[in-house]
N, C-alpha and C positions, 0 to 999 in steps of 0.2 A: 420457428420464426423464419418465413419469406425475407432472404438476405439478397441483393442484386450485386453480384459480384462483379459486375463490370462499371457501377459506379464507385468503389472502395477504391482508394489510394493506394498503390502499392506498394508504394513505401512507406506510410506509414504501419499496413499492417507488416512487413516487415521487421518495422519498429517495435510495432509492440512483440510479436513473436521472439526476434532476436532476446527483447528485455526478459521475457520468461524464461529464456533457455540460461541468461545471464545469472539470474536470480538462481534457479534450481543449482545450478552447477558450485556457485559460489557458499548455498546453503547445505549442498551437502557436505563442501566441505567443512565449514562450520559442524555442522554434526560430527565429524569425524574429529577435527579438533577438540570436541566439547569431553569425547567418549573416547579420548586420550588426555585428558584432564589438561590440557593447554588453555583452557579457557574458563576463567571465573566467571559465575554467576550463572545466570541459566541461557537459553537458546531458544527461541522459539520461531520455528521454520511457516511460511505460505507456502507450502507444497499441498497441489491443490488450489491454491487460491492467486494464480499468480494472472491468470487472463482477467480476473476482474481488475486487481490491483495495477498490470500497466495499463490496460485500455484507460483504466480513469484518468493516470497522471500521462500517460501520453498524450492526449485532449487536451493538456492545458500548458501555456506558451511561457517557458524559461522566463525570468526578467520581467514577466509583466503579470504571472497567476500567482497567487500562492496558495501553497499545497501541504496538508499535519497528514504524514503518513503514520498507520499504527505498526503492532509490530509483526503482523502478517504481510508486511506491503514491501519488501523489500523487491519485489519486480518492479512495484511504482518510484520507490525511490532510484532506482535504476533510469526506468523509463525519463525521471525528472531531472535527470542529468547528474544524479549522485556517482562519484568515482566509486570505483569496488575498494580502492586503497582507502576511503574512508572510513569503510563496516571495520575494514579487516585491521584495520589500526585502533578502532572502538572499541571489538570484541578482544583483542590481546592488548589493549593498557597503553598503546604508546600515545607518548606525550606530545606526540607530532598530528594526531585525530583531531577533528572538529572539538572533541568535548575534552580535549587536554589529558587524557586518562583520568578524567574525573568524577564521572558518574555510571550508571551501568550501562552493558554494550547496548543496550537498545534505544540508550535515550540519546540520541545524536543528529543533528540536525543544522542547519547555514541559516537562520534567521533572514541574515541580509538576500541571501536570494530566493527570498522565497518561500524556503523549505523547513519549518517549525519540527525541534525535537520534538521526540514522540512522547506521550503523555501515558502515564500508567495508569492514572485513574480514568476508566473508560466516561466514554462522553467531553469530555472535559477540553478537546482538541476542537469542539463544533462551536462553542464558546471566543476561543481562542482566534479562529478563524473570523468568525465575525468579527470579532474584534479589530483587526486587521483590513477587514475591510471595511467598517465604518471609519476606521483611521484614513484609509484611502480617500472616502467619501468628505470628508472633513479638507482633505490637504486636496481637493479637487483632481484629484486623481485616481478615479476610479473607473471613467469611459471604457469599457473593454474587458475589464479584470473579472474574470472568476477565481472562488476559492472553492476549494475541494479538501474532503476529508473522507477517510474510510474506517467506518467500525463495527462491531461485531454485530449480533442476534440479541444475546445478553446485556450491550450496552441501552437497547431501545427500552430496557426497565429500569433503567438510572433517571435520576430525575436530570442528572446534566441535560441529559440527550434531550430532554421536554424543554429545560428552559434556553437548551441553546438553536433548536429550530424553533420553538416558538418566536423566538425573538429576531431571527434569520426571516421569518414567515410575516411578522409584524412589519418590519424594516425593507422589505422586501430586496432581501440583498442578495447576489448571484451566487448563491452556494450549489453546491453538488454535493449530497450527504449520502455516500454508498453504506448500506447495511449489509453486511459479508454474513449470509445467514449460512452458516456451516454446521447449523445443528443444533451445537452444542455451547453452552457458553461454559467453559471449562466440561466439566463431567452433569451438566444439567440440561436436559432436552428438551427443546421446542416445547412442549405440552408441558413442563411447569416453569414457564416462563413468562406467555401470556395465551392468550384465550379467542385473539383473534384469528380469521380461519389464514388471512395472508397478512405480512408485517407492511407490504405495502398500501393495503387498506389505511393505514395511518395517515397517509397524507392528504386525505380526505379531512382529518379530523386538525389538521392544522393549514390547510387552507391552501396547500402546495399541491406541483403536479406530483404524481410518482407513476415510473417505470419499473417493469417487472423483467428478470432476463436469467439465461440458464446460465450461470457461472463455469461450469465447464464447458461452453461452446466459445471458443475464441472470437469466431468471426459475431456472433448475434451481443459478446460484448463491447467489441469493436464500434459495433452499430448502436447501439442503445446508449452507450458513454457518452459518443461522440453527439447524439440528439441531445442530450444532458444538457452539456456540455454548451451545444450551439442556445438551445433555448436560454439558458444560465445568463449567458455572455450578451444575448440581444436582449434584456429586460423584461425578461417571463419570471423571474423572480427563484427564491430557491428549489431544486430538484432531489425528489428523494429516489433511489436508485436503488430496489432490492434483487440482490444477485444469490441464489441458492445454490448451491456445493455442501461438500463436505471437504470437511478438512482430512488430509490423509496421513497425518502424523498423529499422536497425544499434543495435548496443549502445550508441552513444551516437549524439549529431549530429554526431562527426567521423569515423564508421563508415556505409559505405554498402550494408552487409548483402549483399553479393556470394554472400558464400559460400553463402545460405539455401538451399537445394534448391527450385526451383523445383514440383517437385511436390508440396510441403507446401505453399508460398502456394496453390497453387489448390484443395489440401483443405478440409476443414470447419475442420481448426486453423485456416486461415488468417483467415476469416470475421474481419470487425470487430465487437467485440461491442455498440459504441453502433449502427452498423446493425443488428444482431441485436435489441439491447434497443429502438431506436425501431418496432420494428416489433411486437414486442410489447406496448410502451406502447398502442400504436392498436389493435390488434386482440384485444385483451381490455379495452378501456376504460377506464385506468388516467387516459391522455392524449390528445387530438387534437393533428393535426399541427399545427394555429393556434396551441396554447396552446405546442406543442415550438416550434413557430417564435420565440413571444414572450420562453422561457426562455432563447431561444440571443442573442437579443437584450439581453437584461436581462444575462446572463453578459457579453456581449462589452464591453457599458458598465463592467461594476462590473472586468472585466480590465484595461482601458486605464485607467481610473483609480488604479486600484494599479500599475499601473505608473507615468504621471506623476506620483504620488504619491513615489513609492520614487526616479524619477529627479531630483528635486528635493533631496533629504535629503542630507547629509551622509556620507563614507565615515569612517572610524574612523582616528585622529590617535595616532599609535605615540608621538609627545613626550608628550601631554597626557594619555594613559590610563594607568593604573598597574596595568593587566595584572592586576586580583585580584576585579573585579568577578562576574566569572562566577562564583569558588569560594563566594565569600562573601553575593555580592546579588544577579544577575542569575538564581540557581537558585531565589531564592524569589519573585522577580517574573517570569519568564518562562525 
């Protein structure tokens, strides 16, 4: 991809670079938490996928987009202005997290700004979203708003995923639907999953634009989101976004990714896109390595402190709660 680097913002791709490095650093430790048993339930890391994930929610403007991150997007939720003391008080229980300690670490999310917990049944967040924005459209407030969502290879065989662009497609409403094709949908590979030669050919068949982009090049994610993104917002109608990688973990951290085809890790999917993007940062002058060195350090303090933070706090008291706070109070303060 022909990328012209003297028109790119440079702060914003800072922005999104910064949120990858934020994500990585904060997920491994999450891994290491997980594989010292501090953490119930399971872990499932975007290493690998973290250039697509913030390029998309960095594209989209706090207070006025909304945005259903899944649960490889934890760059995007970053980029979206998510605190890191929120994951890190989700994934260890305290009663002081967005979700009260009361559902599993991945499903955590701010409604009121924005940013819709994640949804486990795939597909089912492009629904949701719309939703949201015909609400918008309804209370005349929609001049401007995009919504954005990111989901797997294996979601595009849900039937969610059909009837929630379709109906994005018919309405013609400003969505940005990224498909994170990383292969594999758990342990089942591109070739029995569908039959078309690209997932982005799809959007031909529901009547939207779709862009193609290499998931591990930072900057061509940068560029492709950001068109999404602008086409979305000026009334071109929904965008479908296929971004190809590989995922570089197992499906989760109790998956040790066996099955992956050895000849995809050592393709270009494989590429890690924070090595890809740190090398860009330097070599088009965005960043030197000193100042990436310092960011990695600044990150690594403000992680361990949300985490002693979160490990200090409180888990949530089934006698003393009265189970109504989320319907009634907790949706309009976080």
């Amino acid at each position: 991809m022909d990328i012209n680097i003297e028109a790119l913002d440079r702060d914003h791709v800072r922005d999104v670079f910064r949120a990858m490095l934020t994500s990585r650093i904060l997920e491994n430790k999450l891994g290491s938490l997980y594989k010292a048993g501090k953490i119930v339930g399971g872990v499932y890391l975007g290493k690998g996928q973290e250039a697509v994930s913030a390029s998309l929610a960095a594209g989209l403007v706090q207070g006025q987009d909304v945005y259903a991150p899944l649960i490889r997007d934890q760059a995007g939720r970053v980029a979206f202005g998510e605190d890191v003391l929120d994951c890190t008080r989700t994934y260890l229980g305290s009663v002081e997290g967005p979700m009260r300690g009361r559902d599993g670490n991945i499903h955590r999310g701010r409604p009121a700004d924005g940013m819709l917990a994640m949804i486990s049944h795939l597909g089912s967040a492009i629904s949701a979203i719309c939703g949201m924005l015909v609400a918008k459209r309804l209370r005349g407030a929609m001049d401007g708003v995009v919504g954005a969502t990111c989901v797997g290879d294996g979601c595009t065989s849900t039937g969610a995923f059909h009837e929630g662009l379709n109906t994005a497609a018919v309405e013609g409403l400003p969505l940005v639907l990224t498909v994170a094709n990383n292969q594999y949908a758990y342990s089942t590979p591109n070739d029995r999953q569908f039959a078309c030669e690209d997932l982005v050919d799809k959007a031909v068949g529901y009547g939207v634009r779709g862009h193609r982009v290499d998931g591990t090049d930072m900057l061509a994610c940068i560029v492709t989101m950001q068109d999404a993104v602008s086409r979305a917002r000026a009334g071109e109608g929904p965008q479908l976004v296929v971004a190809s990688m590989l995922r570089l973990t197992g499906h989760g951290e109790h998956d040790d990714g066996s099955y992956v085809d050895d000849g995809l890790r050592s393709s270009e999917l494989g590429r890690d896109s924070i090595d890809v993007g740190r090398g860009q940062m330097i070599e088009h002058g965005f960043a030197d390595e000193a100042e990436i060195a310092a960011w990695e350090v600044d990150i690594a303090e403000s992680v361990q402190a949300a985490v002693a933070q979160a490990q200090k706090e409180s888990g949530p008291d089934p006698y003393a709660d009265d189970w109504t706070a989320y319907a009634n109070g907790a949706l309009q303060n976080g």
